[in-house]
N, C-alpha and C positions, 0 to 999 in steps of 0.2 A: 762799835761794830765796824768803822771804818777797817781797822787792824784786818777782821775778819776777813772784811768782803770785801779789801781794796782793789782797786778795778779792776771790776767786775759790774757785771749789770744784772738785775733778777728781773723777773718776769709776773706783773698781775696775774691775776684769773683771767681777765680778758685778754691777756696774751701783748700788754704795752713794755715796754723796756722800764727799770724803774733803777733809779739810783740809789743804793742803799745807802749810800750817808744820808741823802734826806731821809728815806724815810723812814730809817732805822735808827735817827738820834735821839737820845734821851729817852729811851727806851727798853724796856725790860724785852729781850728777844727768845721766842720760845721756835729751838732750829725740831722741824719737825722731819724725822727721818721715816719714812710711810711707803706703802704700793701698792696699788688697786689688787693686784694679785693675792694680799695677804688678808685675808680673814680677820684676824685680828685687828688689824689697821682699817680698812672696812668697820670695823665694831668699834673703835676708838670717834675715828674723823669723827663723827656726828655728836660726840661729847663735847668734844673741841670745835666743832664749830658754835654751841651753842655755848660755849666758856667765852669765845671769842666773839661773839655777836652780841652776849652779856656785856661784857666789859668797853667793848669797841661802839656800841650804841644804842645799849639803853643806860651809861652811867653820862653825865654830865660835872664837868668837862670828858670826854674819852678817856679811858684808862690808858698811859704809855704802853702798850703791849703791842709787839707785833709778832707775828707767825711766817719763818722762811721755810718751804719745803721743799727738803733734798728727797728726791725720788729714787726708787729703787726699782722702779719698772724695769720692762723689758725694752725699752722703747720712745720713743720722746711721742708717739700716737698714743700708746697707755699712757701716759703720764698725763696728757691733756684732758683727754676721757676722763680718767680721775677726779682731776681738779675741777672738769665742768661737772659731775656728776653727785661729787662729795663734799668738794671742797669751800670752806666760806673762803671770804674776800682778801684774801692773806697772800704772801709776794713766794715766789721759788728761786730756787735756782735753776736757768736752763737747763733740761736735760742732756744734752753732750756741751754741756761744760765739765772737765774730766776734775774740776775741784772738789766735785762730791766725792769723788772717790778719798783725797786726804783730808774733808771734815767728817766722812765715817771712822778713820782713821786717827784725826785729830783729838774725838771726843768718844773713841772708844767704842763704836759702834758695833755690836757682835749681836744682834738680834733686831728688827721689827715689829713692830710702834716703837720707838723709843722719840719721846720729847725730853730735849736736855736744853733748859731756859739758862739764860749767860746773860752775864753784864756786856756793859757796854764796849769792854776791854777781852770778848770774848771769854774770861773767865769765868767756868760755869758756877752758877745759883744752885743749882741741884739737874741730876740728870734724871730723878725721878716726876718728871709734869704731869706724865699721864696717871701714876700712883696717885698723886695728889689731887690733881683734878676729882679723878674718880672720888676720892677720899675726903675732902673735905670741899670741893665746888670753890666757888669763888673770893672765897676764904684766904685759900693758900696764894693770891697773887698777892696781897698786903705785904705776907710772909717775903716774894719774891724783890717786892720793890723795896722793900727795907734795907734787903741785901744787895741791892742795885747799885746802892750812893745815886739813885735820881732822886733829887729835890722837886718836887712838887705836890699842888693841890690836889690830890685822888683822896677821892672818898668812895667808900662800898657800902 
């Protein structure tokens, strides 16, 4: 994920600056393209936050998984709203950082929810997260991190 996000800084839920190569290494990243505006995105987040809350704290060790989200609001005030309102505990991209505009571009983006989960080398694991999520729960990160090439101790 460095490749992706080389510097660059994302942003908590609480609004702290966050380095992505920390804390996006060794990591299965699921980049979440969303906006409070969209209905369906609205009807997604709370899937995904509870995929993410699953994995992120009640498995032991944590699952490698983390959640960047590129926002599509109108606004970097919608965008906060959002994420304090929706959003579990997962990092973003500033909203007027204008790189969201070439990772909607980079990964193909033509529509809203879309989660497209990538290795670490930014190439993507599948652009279907939120399919699969819906479709098989917490199942399909197994699937993810196999295809990852991270070695480690995760169990589900």
């Amino acid at each position: 994920m460095v490749d992706v996000f080389s510097g660059r800084l994302l942003v908590s839920k609480d609004g702290r600056s966050v380095d992505p190569e920390e804390a996006l290494q060794n990591k299965v990243v699921g980049l979440y393209f969303s906006a409070g505006w969209c209905s369906p995105c609205r009807d997604f987040t709370p899937v995904l936050c509870d995929f993410y809350t699953e994995l992120l704290e009640e498995t032991e060790p944590p699952a490698p998984f983390e959640v960047v989200f590129i926002s599509s609001d109108h606004s970097a005030e919608e965008m906060v709203g959002y994420m304090h309102a929706m959003h579990g505990d997962w990092l973003a991209l500033p909203f007027h950082d204008p790189y969201r505009h070439d990772l909607k571009k980079k990964y193909n983006i033509t529509a809203i929810p879309k989660l497209v989960i990538v290795k670490q080398t930014g190439e993507v694991i599948t652009d279907k997260g939120r399919k699969q999520i819906r479709e098989k729960g917490l199942s399909c990160f197994r699937n993810w991190l196999e295809s990852a090439d991270i070695f480690q101790n995760f169990s589900s």
